[in-house]
Every structure is written in C-alpha cells, then in structure tokens.
C-alpha positions in Angstrom: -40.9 56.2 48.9 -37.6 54.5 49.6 -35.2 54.2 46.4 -34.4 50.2 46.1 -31.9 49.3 43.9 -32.3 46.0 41.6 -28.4 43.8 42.2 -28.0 43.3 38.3 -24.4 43.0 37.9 -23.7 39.4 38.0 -26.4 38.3 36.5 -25.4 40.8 33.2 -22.1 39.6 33.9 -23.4 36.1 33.7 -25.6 36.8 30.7 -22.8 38.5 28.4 -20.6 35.3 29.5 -23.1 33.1 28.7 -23.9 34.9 25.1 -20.1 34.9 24.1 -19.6 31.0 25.0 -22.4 30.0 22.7 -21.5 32.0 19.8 -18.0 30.7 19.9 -19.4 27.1 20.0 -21.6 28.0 17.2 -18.6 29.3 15.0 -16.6 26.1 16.2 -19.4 24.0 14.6 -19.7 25.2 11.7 -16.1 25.7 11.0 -15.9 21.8 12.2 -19.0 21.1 10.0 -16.9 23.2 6.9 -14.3 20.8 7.1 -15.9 17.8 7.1 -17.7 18.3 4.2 -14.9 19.3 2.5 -13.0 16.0 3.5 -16.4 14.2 2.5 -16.2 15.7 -1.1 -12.4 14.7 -1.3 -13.0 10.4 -0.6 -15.9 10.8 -2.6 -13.6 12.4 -5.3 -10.6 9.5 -4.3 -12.8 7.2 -4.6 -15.1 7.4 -7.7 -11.3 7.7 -9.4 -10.2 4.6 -7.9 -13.2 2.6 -8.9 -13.2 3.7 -12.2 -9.5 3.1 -12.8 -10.3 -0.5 -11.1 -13.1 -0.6 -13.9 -10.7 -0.4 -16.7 -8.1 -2.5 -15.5 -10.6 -5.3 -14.6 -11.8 -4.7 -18.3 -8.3 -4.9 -19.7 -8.1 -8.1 -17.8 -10.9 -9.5 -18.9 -9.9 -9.4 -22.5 -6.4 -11.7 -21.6 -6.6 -14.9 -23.6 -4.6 -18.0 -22.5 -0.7 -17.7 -22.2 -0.7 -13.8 -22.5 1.2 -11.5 -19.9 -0.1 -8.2 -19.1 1.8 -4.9 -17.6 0.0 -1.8 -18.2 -1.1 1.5 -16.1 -3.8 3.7 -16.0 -3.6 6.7 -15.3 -6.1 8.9 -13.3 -6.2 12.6 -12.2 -4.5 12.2 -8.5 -3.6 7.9 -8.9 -1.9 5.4 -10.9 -3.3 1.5 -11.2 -0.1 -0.2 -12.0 -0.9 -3.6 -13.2 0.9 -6.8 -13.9 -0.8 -10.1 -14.9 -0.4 -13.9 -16.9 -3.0 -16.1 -17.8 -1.8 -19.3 -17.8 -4.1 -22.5 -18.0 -7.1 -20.5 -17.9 -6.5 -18.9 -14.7 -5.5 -15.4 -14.5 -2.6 -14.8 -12.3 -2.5 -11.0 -10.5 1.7 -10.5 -10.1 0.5 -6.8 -9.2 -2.2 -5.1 -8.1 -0.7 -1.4 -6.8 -2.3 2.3 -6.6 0.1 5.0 -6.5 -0.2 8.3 -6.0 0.0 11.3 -7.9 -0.5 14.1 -5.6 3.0 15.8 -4.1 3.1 17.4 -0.9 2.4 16.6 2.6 0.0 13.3 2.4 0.9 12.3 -1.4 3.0 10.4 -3.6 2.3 7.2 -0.7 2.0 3.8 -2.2 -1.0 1.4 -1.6 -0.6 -2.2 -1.9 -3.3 -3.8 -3.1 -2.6 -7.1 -3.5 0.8 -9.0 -2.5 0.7 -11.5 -5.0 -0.7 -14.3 -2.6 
C-alpha cells in the first residue's frame, strides 16, 4: 500500500486565519455595541434633565401676571436653565432662554442658545 499524504497546511493555515478574524470582529462589536449603549444612557440622562428643568421654568412662567419681569435659574445636576422674561400687555416676552452647562472637562461648561430673543 502506497503511503499518500493529505496537503493540509494551507487549508489549517487558512482555517486558524479565518478563526482569529472573526473573533476580533466579534470583540470589535461588542466593544462598539458597549459604547453605544453607554452614549444612549447619557442623552437619555441629558435629556430627561433638560425637559424637566424646561418643565419648571415653563411653570414659573406660567404664573407671570401682567407687567411682571422674570430672571431666575434652575438648576439641574449637569445644566443650568437661565431665564429672563416680561409680560407686558398680556404677552409674555422670552429676553432669554439659555442652558448652560455644568459639567468641566473636555465637552463641558459649552453654552446652548436656545432662543435669541427674536
């Protein structure tokens, strides 16, 4: 019987390649995936504290009676709602409108204009 030998050496090569590529694509995605959720759970954070301190301006607001000026803040964990108002005929007049930031470092302390006062 003659002894026939089976080439498997690029094909393991190959193979072992192969298996390497994949898992570093898999730990890529799931370190990607990692991040975005934690981005995710930071706007959602950002932004439940923005509409809540938009919630008690707009009620601070509300309660202006004719010829009264308004400047007041509130304050939030990471954000300021500076606000400056008048009501004047029955109209209420937004002077400012602005959300500024709390957080140091980096990608805080930025301001946000919200409204110019046209």
């Amino acid at each position: 019987m003659k002894n026939t030998r089976i080439p498997i050496g690029a094909a393991l090569i190959f193979t072992v390649f192969t298996v390497i590529m994949l898992a570093s694509f898999a730990a890529l995605a799931i370190s990607t995936a990692n991040a975005d959720l934690a981005l995710t759970n930071r706007a959602e954070k950002t932004m439940m504290e923005y509409y809540s301190l938009d919630r008690e301006a707009q009620t601070r607001l509300s309660q202006l009676e004719n010829g009264e000026n308004a400047q007041f803040e509130v304050a939030g964990e990471s954000a300021t709602l500076h606000v400056s108002a008048k009501m004047e005929n029955n109209q209420l007049e937004i002077e400012e409108y602005r959300l500024v930031s709390n957080v140091s470092g980096e990608y805080g302390g930025n301001i946000l204009e919200l409204w110019d006062g046209n």
